[in-house]
Structures are given as C-alpha cells and as structure tokens.
N, C-alpha and C positions, 0 to 999 in steps of 0.2 A: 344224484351227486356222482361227482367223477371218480374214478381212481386217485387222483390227482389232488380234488379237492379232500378227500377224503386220509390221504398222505396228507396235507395240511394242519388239517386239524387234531391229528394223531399227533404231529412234530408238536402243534402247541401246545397240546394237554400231554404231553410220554409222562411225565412224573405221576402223575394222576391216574391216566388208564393203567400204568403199571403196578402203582400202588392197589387198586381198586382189584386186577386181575391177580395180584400176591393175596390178599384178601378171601377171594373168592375160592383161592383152591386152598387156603389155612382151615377155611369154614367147609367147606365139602370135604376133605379128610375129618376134619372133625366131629362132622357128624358121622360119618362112620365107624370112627373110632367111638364116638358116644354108643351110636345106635347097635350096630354091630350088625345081625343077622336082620334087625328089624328097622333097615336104613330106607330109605326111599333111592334104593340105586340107581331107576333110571332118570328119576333129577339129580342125583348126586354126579352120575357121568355126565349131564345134560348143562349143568352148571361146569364141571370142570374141562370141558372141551370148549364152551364160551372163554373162560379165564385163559385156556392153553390157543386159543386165536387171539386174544386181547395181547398176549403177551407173545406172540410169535407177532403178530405185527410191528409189536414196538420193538424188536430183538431185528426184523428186516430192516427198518429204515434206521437205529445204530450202528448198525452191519456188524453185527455180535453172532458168529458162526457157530461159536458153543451151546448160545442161548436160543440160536435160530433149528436148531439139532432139537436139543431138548425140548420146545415147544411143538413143534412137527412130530414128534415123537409122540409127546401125552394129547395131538388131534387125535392123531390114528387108537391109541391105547382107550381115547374116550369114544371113538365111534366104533371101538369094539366092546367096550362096556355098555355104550347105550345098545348095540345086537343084543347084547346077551340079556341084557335086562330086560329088556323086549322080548323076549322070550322068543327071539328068529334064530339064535343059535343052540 
C-alpha cells in the first residue's frame, strides 16, 4: 500500500485511530502507575511509541504543529525507553 493510500484511510478513520491511539497511552501509563517497579516496560514503551506514531500521523495530515512536536517527541522518548528496557542501555 502507498503512502498515499495509506494518508487515505488515516483522513477516513482520524477520529478513531485518534481515539484508539489516546487510549493506548491512558492504558500504558496506567499500567505503570498500577504496576510500578513491576511493569512490563518494554511493552509498556512498545505500546506507547505505536500510540505516539498513530497519533503523529493524524497530527501531520491536520497540520497541527503542536501536536506534530509533541508526538515526534514521545517516538523518540519511546525508542529510548524501549533501549533502556532492553537492557542496550
């Protein structure tokens, strides 16, 4: 599938994959705040870097520069929680 097709179906579903991607990082903090020391961190970042692409994508094609920050932000924040999790850092 194209970039293109793919921008498609993202414009059709934004409310949904938005919703869906707010979701996923309410429940991945959550569990941490549950679990604490005894979280599963590296799905906890693994899940929360999928949410912060779900929701950086629909933040590029609204062209929302705030919310296009802040999602590029928490990829990078999760692809250095899933290192560290990972025990490569």
């Amino acid at each position: 599938m194209t970039i293109s097709r793919l921008n498609t179906v993202v414009t059709r579903n934004l409310r949904t994959i938005e919703m869906t991607g707010v979701l996923m990082r309410i429940f991945s903090f959550s569990l941490v705040s549950w679990l604490g020391p005894l979280s599963p961190f590296l799905f906890v970042w693994a899940f929360n870097t999928c949410d912060a692409i779900m929701l950086s994508w629909c933040s590029v094609i609204k062209k929302d520069p705030a919310y296009i920050l802040l999602n590029i932000f928490w990829i990078g924040v999760g692809i250095v929680g899933m290192t560290r999790a990972a025990g490569f850092l």
